[in-house]
C-alpha positions in Angstrom: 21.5 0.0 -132.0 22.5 -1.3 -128.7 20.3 1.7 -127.0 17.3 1.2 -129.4 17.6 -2.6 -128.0 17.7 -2.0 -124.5 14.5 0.4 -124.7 12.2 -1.9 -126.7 13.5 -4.2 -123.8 12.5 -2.4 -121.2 9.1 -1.2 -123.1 8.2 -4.7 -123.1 9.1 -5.7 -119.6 7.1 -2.8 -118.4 4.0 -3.9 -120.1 4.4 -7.7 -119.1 5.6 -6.6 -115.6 2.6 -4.0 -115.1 -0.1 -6.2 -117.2 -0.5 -3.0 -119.1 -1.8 -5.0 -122.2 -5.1 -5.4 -120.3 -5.1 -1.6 -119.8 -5.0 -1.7 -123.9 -7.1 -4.6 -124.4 -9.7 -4.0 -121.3 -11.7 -6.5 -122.2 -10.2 -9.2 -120.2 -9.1 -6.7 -117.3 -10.6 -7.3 -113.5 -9.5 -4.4 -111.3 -9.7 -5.4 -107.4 -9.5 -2.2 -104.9 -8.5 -3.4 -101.4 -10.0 -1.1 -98.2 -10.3 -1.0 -94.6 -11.8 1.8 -92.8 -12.8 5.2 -93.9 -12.3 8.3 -91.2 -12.4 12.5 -91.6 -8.6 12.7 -91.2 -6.1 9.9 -90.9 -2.5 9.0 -90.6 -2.8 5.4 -90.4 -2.4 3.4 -93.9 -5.1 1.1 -93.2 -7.7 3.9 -93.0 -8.4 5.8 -96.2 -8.7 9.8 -95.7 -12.8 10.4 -96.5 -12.1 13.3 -98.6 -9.5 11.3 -100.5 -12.3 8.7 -101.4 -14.9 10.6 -102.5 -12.3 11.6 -105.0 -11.6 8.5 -105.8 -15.3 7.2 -106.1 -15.5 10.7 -108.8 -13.4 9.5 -110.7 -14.2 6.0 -111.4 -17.6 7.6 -111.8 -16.5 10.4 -114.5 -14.6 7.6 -116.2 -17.2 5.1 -116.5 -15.7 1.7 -114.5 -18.3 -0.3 -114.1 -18.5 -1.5 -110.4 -19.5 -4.9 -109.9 -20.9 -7.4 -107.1 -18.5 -10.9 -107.2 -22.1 -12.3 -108.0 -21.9 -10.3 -111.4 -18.1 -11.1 -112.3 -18.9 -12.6 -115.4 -20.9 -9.8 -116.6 -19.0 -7.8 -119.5 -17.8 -4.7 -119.2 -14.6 -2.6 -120.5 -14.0 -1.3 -117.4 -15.0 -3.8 -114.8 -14.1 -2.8 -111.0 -14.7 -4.3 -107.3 -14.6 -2.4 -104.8 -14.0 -4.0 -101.3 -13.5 -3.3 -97.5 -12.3 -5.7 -94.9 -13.5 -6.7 -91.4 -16.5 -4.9 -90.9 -15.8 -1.4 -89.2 -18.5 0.7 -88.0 -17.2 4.0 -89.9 -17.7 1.7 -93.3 -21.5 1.7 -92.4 -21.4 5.6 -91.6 -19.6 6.7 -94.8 -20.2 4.3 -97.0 -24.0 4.3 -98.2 -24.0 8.2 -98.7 -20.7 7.9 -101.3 -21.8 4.7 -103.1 -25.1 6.0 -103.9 -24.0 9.4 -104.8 -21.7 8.1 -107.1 -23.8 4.9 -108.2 -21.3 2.1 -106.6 -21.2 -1.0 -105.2 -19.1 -2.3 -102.4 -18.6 -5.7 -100.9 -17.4 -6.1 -97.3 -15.6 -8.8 -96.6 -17.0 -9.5 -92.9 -14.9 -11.1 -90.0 -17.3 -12.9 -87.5 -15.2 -13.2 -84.9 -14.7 -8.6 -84.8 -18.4 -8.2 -85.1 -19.1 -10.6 -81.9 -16.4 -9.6 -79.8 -14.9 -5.8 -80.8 -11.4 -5.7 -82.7 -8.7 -3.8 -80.8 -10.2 -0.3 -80.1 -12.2 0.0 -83.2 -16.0 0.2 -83.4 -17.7 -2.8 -84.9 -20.6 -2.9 -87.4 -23.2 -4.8 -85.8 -25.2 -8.1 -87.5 -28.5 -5.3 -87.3 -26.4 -3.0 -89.0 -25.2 -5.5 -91.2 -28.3 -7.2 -92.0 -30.0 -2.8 -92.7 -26.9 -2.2 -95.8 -28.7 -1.9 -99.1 -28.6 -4.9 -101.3 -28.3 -2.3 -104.1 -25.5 -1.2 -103.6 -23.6 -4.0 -100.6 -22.7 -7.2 -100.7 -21.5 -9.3 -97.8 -18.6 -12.0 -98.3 -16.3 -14.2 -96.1 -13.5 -13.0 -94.4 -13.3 -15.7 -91.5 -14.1 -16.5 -88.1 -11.1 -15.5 -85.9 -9.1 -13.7 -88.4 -5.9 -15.7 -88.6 -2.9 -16.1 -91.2 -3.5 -19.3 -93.5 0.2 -19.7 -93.3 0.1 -20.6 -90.0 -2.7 -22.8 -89.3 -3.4 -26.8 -90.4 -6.1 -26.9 -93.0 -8.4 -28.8 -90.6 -8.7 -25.6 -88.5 -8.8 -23.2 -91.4 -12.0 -25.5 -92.3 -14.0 -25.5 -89.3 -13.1 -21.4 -89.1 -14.4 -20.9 -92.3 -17.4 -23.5 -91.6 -18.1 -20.9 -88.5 -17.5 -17.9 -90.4 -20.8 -18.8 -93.1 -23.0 -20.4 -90.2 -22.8 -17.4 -88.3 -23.3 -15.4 -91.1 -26.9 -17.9 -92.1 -28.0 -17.8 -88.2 -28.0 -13.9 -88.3 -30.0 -14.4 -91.5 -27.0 -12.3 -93.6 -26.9 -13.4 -97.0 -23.4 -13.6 -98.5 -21.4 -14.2 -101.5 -19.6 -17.6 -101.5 -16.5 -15.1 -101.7 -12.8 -14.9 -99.5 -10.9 -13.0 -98.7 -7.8 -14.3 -97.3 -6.6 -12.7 -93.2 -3.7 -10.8 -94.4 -3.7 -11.4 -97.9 -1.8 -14.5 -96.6 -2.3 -18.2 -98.0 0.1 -21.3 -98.2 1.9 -21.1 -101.6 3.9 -24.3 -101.4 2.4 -27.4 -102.1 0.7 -30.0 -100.4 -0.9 -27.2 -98.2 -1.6 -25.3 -101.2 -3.6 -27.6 -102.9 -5.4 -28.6 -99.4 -6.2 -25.2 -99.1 -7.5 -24.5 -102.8 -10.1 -28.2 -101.9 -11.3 -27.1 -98.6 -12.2 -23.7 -100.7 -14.3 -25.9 -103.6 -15.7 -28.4 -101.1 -17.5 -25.7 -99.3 -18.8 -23.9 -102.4 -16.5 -21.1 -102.0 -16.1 -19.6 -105.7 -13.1 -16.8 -105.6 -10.9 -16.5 -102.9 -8.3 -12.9 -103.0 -5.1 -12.4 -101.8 -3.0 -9.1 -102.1 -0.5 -9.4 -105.6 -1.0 -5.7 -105.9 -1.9 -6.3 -109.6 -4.9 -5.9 -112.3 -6.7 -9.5 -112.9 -7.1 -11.0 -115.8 -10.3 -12.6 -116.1 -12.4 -15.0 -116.9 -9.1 -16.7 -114.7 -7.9 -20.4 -114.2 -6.9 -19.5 -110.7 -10.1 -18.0 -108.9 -8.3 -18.5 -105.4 -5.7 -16.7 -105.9 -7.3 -13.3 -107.8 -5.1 -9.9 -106.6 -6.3 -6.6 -105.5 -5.0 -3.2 -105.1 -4.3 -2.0 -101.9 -5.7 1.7 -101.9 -3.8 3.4 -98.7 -4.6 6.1 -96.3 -4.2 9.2 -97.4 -2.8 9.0 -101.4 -2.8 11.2 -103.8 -5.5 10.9 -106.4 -2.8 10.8 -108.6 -1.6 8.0 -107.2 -4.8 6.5 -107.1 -5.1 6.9 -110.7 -1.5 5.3 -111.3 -3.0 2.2 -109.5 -5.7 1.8 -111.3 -3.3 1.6 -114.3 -0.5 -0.3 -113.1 -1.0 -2.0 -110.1 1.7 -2.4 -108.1 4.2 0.8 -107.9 7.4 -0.6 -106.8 9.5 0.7 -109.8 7.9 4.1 -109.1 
């Protein structure tokens, strides 16, 4: 009796844990996917293996998610999917138009003024022309700030005017964009008062969903739209690991 106990237990923390009732019930299930820059081979987590992706983009295809634009979140669907790359590399506008249209997907990039100006590191840089040439069919353009710094350890003045320069930017190089952020880092104060600074700055400037990591499915329509998770999808996983994602979420019990 004891054993029978301690499995329905554990059955039930594993669907709570893992949010696996929105698997069942996908009507109120949101799944984020969190990317950074695409490459022919790759050891490096942050850069997904291009092979590996056009797997990846299969299968969502063969198993009918619908992707989605943040502009259409409120559409229905049963299998509603957003697919989404950070910063702004040059490689995303290289790989990235062939794979979405071959598989019939949409993609938002998440762009960070400041690396398209200047250059990031040693990585290549989409340009504002190339930028501005993505097609609106199957691209959308969102905020990912100015300088690219960790909300955690900034005042929420500066965090303001960043963000203020991030869209003005964007509107000078005559980029249209989705009143969508995506927090440097995945990082965001999440202690009050500076939380609830953070979450007014965020409404006073018409911003509508802001994302952070959490590693989790979302369920939506949600009564925190600043704080919506996505999946991490790294470099060079298995597609079977993909596919456990897509289901679970985090994997830190696997």
């Amino acid at each position: 009796m004891i054993v029978y106990l301690f499995l329905f237990s554990l059955i039930i923390f594993i669907i709570i844990y893992f949010q696996l009732y929105l698997f069942i019930f996908p009507k109120n299930r949101l799944t984020i996917l969190m990317y950074h820059q695409i490459e022919k081979e790759t050891d490096d987590d942050l850069t997904v293996d291009l092979e590996n992706l056009e797997k990846q983009f299969k299968y969502l295809k063969e198993k009918n998610y619908t992707s989605k634009f943040f502009t259409e979140i409120n559409l229905p669907a049963k299998k509603s999917i957003i697919l989404t790359f950070d910063d702004g590399y040059k490689n995303n506008f290289d790989y990235l138009p062939f794979l979405l249209e071959k598989y019939d997907l949409k993609a938002t990039i998440f762009i960070s003024t400041k690396f398209i100006q200047e250059g990031y590191q040693n990585h290549e840089m989409m340009t504002f022309e190339n930028i501005r040439n993505l097609n609106k069919k199957y691209f959308e353009i969102a905020l990912h700030t100015h300088v690219h710094e960790n909300f955690r350890n900034i005042p929420a003045d500066l965090i303001e005017k960043d963000l203020k320069k991030n869209m003005q930017i964007l509107n000078d190089q005559d980029i249209k964009y989705s009143p969508v952020l995506a927090y440097p880092y995945g990082k965001y104060p999440k202690e009050n008062p500076e939380k609830i600074k953070l979450f007014s700055i965020l409404k006073n400037l018409g911003i509508d969903y802001a994302l952070r990591i959490g590693n989790k499915v979302n369920y939506f329509p949600t009564n925190n739209p600043y704080e919506l998770c996505r999946i991490d999808i790294k470099g060079k996983e298995s597609l079977i690991k993909f596919k456990l994602k897509l289901i679970f979420g985090r994997l830190k019990l696997f």
